[in-house]
C-alpha positions in Angstrom: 65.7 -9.4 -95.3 63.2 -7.2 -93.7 60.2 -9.9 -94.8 62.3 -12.9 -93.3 63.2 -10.6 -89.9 59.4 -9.8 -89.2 58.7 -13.6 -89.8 61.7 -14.9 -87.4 60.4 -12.0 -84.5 56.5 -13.2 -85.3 57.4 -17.1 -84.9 59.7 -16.8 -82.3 56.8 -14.5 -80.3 54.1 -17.7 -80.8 55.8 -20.6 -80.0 57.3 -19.1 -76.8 53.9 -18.2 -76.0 52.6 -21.5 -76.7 55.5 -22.9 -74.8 54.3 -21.5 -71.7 50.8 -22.9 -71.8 52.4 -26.4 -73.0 54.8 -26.3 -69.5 51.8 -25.0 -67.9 53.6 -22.0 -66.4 51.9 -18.9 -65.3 51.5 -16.2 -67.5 49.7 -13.2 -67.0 47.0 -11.6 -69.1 49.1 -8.2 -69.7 52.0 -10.8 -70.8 49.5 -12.5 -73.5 47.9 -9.0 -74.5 51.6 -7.5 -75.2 52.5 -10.8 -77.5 49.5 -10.1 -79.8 49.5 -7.0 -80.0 53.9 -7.2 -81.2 52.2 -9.8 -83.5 49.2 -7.9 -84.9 51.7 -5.3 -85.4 54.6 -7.0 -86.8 52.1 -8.4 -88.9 50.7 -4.7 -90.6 54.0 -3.6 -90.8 54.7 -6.8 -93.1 51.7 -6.6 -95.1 52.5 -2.2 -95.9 56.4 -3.1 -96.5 57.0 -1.0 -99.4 60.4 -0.9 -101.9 61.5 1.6 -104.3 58.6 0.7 -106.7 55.4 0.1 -104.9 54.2 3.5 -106.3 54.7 2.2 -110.1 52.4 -1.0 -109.2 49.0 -1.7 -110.6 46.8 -4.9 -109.8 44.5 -5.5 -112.5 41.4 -7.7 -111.3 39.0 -9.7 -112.9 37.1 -12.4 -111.5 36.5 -14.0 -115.2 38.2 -14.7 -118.2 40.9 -12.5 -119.1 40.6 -13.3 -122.9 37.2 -12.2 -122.6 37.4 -8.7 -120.8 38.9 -6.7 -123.3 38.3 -3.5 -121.4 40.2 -4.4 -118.1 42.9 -6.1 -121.5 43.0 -2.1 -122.4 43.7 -1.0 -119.2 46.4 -2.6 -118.5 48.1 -2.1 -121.5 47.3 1.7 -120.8 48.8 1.6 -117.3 51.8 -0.1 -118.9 52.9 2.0 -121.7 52.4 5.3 -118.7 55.8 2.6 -117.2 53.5 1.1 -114.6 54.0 -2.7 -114.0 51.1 -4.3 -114.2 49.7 -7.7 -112.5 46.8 -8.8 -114.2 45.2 -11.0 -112.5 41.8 -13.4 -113.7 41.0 -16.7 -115.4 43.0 -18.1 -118.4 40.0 -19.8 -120.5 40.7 -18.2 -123.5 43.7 -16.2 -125.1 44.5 -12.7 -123.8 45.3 -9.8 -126.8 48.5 -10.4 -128.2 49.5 -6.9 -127.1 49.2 -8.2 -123.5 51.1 -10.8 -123.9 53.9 -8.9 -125.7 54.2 -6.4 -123.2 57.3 -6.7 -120.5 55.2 -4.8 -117.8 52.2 -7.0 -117.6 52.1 -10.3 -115.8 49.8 -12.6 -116.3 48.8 -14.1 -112.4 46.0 -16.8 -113.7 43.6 -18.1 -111.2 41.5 -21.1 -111.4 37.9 -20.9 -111.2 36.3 -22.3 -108.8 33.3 -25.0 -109.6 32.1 -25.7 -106.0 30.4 -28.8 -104.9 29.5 -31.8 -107.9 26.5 -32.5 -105.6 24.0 -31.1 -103.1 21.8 -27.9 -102.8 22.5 -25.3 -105.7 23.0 -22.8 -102.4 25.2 -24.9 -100.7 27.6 -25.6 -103.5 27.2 -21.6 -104.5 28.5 -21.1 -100.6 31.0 -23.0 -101.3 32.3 -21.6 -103.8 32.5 -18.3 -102.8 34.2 -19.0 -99.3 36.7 -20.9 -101.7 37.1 -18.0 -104.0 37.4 -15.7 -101.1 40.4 -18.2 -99.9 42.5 -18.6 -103.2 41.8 -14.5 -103.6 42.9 -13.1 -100.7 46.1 -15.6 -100.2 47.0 -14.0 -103.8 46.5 -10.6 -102.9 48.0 -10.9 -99.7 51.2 -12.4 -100.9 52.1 -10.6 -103.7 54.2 -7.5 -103.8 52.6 -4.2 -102.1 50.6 -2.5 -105.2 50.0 1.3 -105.3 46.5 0.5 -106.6 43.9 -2.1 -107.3 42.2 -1.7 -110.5 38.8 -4.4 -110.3 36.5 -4.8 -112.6 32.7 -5.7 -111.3 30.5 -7.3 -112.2 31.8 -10.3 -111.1 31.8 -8.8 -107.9 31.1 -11.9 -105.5 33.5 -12.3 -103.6 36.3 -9.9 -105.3 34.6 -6.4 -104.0 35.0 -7.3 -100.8 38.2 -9.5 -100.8 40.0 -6.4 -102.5 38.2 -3.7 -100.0 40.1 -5.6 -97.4 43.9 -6.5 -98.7 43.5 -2.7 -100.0 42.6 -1.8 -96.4 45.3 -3.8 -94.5 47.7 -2.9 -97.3 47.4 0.7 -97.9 46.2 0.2 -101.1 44.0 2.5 -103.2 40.7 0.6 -104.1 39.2 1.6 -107.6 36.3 -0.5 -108.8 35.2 -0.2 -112.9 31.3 -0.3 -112.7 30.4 -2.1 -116.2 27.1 -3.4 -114.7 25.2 -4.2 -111.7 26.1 -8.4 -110.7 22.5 -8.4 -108.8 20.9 -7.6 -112.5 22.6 -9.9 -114.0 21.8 -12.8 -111.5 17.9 -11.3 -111.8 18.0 -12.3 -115.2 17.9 -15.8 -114.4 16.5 -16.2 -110.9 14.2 -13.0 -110.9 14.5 -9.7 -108.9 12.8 -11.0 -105.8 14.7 -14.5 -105.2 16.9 -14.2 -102.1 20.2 -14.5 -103.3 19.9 -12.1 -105.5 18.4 -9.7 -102.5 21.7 -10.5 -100.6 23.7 -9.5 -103.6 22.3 -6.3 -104.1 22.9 -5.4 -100.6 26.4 -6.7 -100.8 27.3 -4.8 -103.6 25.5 -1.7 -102.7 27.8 -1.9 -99.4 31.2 -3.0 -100.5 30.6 -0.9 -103.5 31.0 2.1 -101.5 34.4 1.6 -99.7 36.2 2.1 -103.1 38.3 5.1 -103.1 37.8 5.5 -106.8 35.0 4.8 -109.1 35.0 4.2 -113.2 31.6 3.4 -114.9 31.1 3.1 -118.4 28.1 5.2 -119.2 26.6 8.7 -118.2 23.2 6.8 -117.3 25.4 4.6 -114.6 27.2 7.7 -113.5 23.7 9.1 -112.2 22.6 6.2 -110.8 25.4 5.3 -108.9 25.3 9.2 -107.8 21.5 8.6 -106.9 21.1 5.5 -105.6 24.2 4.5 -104.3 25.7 7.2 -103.2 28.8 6.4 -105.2 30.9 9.0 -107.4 32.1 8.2 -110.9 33.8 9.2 -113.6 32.5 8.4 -116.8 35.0 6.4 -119.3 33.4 5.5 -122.1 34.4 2.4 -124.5 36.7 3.3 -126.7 38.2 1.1 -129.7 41.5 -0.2 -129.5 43.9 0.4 -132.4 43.8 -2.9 -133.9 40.4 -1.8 -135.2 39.8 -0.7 -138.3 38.8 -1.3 -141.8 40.2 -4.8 -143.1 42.7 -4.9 -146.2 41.4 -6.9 -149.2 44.8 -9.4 -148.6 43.6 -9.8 -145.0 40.3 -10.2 -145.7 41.3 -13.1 -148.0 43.4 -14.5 -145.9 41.0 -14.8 -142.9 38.4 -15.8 -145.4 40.3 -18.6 -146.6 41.7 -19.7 -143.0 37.9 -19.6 -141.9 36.9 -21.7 -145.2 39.3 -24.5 -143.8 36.8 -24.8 -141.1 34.0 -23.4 -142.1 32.2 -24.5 -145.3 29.7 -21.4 -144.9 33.1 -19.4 -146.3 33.9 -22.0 -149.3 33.0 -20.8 -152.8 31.0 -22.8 -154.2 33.2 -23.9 -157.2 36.3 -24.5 -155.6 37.6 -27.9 -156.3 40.8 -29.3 -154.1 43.1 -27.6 -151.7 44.6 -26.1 -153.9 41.4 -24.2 -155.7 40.2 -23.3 -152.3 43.4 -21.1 -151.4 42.5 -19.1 -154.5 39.0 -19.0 -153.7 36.2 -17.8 -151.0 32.6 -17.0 -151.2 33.6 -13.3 -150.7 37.1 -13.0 -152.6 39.5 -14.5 -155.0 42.8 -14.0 -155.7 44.4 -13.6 -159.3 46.8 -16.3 -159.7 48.8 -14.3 -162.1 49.8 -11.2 -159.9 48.2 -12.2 -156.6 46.0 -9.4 -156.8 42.9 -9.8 -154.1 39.3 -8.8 -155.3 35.6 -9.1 -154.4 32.9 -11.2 -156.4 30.3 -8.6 -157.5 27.9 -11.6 -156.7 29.0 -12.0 -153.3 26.8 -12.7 -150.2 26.2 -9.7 -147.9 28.5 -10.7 -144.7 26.5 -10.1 -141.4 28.5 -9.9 -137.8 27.8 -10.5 -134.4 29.1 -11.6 -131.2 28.1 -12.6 -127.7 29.0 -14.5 -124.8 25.7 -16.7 -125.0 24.6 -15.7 -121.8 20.1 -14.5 -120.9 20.8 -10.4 -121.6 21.2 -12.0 -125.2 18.2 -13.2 -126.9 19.4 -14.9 -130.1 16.0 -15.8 -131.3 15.7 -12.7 -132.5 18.3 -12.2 -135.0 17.2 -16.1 -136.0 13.3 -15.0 -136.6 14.6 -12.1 -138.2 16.6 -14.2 -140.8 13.3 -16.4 -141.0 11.8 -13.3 -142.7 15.2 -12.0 -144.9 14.5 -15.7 -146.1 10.6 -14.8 -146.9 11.8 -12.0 -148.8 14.0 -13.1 -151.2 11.5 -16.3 -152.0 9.0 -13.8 -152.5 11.2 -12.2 -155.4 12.8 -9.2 -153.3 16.0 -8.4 -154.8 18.4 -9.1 -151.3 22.0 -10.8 -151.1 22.5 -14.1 -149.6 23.3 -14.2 -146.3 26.4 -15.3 -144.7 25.7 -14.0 -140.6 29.3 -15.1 -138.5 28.1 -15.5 -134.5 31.5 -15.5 -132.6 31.6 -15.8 -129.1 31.5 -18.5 -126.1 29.5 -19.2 -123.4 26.7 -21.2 -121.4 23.6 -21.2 -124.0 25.8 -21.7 -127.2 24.9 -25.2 -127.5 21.2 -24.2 -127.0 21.0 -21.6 -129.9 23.1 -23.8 -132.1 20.4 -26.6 -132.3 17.7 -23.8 -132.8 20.0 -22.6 -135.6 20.2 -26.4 -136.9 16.6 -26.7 -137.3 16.2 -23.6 -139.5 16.0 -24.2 -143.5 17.1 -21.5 -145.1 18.2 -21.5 -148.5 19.5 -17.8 -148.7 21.4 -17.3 -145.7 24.0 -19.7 -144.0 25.2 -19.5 -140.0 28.2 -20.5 -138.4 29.1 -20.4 -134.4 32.8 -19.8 -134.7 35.4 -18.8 -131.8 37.8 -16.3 -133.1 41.1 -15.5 -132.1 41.7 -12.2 -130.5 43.8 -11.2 -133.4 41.3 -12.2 -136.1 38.1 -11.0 -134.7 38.8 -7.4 -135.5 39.7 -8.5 -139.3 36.4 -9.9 -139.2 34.5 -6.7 -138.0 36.8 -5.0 -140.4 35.7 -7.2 -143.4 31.9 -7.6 -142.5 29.3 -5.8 -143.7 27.0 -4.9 -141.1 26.5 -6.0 -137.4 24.0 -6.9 -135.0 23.7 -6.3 -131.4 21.2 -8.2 -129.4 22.8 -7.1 -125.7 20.2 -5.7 -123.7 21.7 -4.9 -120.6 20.0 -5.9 -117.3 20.2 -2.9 -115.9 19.4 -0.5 -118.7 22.8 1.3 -118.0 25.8 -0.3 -119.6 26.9 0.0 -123.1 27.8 -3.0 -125.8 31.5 -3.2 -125.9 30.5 -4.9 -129.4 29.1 -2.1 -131.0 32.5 0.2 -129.9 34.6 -1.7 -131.8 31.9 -2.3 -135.0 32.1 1.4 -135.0 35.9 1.6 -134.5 35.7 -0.8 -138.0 33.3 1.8 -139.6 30.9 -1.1 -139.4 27.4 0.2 -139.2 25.2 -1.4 -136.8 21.4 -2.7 -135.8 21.2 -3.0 -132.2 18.3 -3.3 -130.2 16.8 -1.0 -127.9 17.7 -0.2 -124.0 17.6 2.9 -121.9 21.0 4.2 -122.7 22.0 2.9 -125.5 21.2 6.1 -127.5 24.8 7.1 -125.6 26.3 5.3 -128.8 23.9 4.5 -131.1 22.4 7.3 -132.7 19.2 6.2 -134.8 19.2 6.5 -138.1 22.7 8.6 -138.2 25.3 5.8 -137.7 23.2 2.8 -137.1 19.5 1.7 -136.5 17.5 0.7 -133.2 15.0 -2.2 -133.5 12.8 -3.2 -131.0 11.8 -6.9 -132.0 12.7 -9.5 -134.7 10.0 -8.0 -137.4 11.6 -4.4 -137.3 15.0 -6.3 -137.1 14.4 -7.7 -140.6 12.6 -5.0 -142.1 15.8 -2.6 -141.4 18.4 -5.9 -142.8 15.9 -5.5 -145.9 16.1 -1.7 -146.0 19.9 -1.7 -145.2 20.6 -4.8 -147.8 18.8 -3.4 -151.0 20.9 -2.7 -153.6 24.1 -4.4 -152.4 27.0 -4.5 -152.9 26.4 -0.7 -154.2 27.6 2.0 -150.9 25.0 4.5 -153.0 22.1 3.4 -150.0 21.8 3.8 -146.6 24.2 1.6 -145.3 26.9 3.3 -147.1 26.3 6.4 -145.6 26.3 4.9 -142.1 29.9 3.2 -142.8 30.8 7.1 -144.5 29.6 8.8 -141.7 31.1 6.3 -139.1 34.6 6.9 -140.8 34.4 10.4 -141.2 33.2 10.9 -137.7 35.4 8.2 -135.6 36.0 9.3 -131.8 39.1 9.1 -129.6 40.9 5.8 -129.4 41.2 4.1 -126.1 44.3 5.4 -125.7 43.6 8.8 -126.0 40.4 8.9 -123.7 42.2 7.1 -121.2 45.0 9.1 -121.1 42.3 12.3 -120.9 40.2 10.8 -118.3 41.9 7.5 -116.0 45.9 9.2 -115.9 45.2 12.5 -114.2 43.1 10.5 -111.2 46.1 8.3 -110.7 48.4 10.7 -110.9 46.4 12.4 -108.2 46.3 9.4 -106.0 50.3 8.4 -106.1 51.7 7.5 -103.1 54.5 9.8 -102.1 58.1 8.9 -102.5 59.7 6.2 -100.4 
């Protein structure tokens, strides 16, 4: 009622206003400065309406695939089971957590993305695009129901910082960004440091960055830098590992194993015959026909886990020279498993990679490019072997969200080297750091001897990584993200 009221009194304001200059009558400058101001103020009053439960609202934002952000995924989940009702709001290219979708206090608001102009100057249609964004954005943010905070997620940060800085200014809302990166660093990485645009975007960022009333960041490395160069305080929240990851049951293991294998060929034993063969059957397990008991060929290939989203901080030809030289080992008589490496993930160079990968012949180690379900890909982590993280950050001060969950599967991993990475991965204690594709496959060698025996090295990374596990998200975020909401509540209606 008191939405429809302020629109009746607004309306009826304009078009007696714009009846006067239609009639031509005379009205006075005092008469026109007293209309817009009722206006301007009817209108602020409209946009901070608030109801019994404007303090219990969160708007998650993230101005990319929702299926694909599981940190801003965890968030809201976190905000939800603390009885807050959550709008999360981003694209829908690919399946959010089932947990998300389960939950009665999250609601999905999908936005499309926008693709700009078909044709004309890359700069022009990139324009584009972003006033259009900035459009569709702030007609969301503006319409929906007055949210005690705004949760945001940057990078991608053009246009959302400053789209959210201003709904969260007309509205009352507290801003909070969660610094995962630096956009500029990531757009350097294709168009270098100096190009204009990315110049713009630095400055952009730097300045809508620090209008946020509350700052997350995932590392202690960005913490100092946003203190130092920015100006900006954080609180440090690391990555933590949701609950669905662990180690993998031998029944679930076969069971993904064998869904895979209908797809896959890389996952088929090599003896199975007919459907029916092939249910009993992987390369990694079979299961006894008689009791349905699940076990693990002692010849089995060593399984070998990665994932990206295809994009330049990832430089796949690593990991693919690296498996050049497994390959050189084992036809030079070392004693090394076959391969089987699983590469999960979408995104813009995928297609590129997967010719590069086409064109390899290897005998001794097979590669497939498979999208996983965001049920099945921690069963994967959970029934791999050993991972491999290739994500060098662009700014030298985020974390692999990868390498969280590997560890929150007790998976050890290889990851290569970047300035604060030695926040997670501690060399040669529960993992290894490589520097190029040589040192890569020298550790897989090292690591890989012996196997399937847990008497080497990479069984007492997978012993010490289960011995040793951290909090859960849940846990760190009620430690570290509850108390700073709680402290930011708006008061009682």
């Amino acid at each position: 009622m008191e939405y429809r009221g302020s629109l009746v009194i607004i309306s009826t304001c304009l078009v007696l206003l714009v009846s006067c200059f239609l009639a031509d009558l005379d009205v006075t400058l005092p008469v026109m400065y007293v209309t817009v101001a009722a206006v301007l103020w009817l209108c602020w009053g409209w946009l901070r309406r608030r109801d019994g439960g404007t303090h219990q609202r969160v708007c998650v934002l993230v101005l990319g695939d929702i299926g694909r952000s599981p940190r801003m995924q965890y968030h809201a989940l976190s905000l939800s089971k603390h009885g807050y009702q959550v709008t999360l709001v981003g694209f829908l290219g690919s399946r959010p957590h089932q947990g998300v979708l389960d939950r009665k206090k999250i609601q999905i608001v999908a936005i499309s993305e926008v693709k700009g102009l078909q044709a004309g100057p890359k700069l022009l249609t990139y324009a584009v695009k972003v006033v259009v964004q900035s459009l569709q954005l702030l007609r969301l943010l503006l319409t929906m129901k007055l949210q005690a905070h705004l949760l945001m997620q940057n990078p991608p940060g053009l246009p959302g910082i400053a789209v959210a800085w201003l709904v969260c200014a007309l509205r009352g809302t507290t801003f909070i960004i969660d610094w995962h990166n630096y956009g500029y660093t990531i757009m350097a990485l294709s168009l270098g440091a100096a190009h204009p645009v990315v110049r713009l975007a630095k400055w952009y960022e730097h300045l809508f960055g620090r209008l946020s009333t509350l700052n997350l960041c995932v590392t202690n490395a960005m913490k100092n830098d946003l203190q130092k160069n920015w100006g900006i305080e954080a609180t440090t929240l690391h990555d933590r590992p949701a609950s669905v990851f662990g180690k993998t049951s031998l029944n679930l293991q076969h069971e993904l194993f064998c869904r895979l294998a209908n797809t896959y060929p890389e996952f088929q034993h090599p003896g199975t015959v007919g459907e029916e063969t092939k249910a009993e059957a992987t390369v990694f397990t079979v299961c006894s026909p008689n009791d349905g008991s699940v076990t693990l060929w002692r010849d089995r290939p060593a399984l070998l886990v990665s994932s990206t989203s295809w994009t330049e901080d990832e430089d796949f030809s690593i990991l693919l020279k690296a498996l050049e030289e497994y390959e050189g080992y084992i036809r030079g008589g070392s004693l090394l498993p076959s391969l089987v490496c699983v590469i999960t993930g979408k995104g813009p160079q995928k297609e590129h990679y997967r010719k590069l990968i086409d064109s390899l012949h290897l005998d001794h180690v097979n590669i497939c490019t498979p999208w996983l379900e965001a049920e099945d890909y921690p069963l994967l982590l959970g029934s791999s072997d050993l991972g491999v993280c290739l994500h060098k950050s662009s700014s030298g001060l985020d974390l692999p969200m990868k390498v969280v969950d590997m560890f929150g599967c007790c998976l050890p991993v290889c990851a290569i080297s970047f300035n604060s990475l030695p926040e997670l991965v501690k060399h040669d204690e529960n993992g290894l750091i490589f520097r190029d594709s040589a040192e890569l496959a020298e550790q897989l060698k090292s690591l890989l001897s012996g196997f399937p025996s847990l008497d080497g090295k990479l069984g007492a990374f997978r012993a010490k990584l289960c011995s040793s596990r951290d909090q859960c998200w849940d846990d760190n975020w009620d430690q570290t993200v509850l108390p700073l909401l709680r402290s930011l509540s708006l008061p009682e209606p």
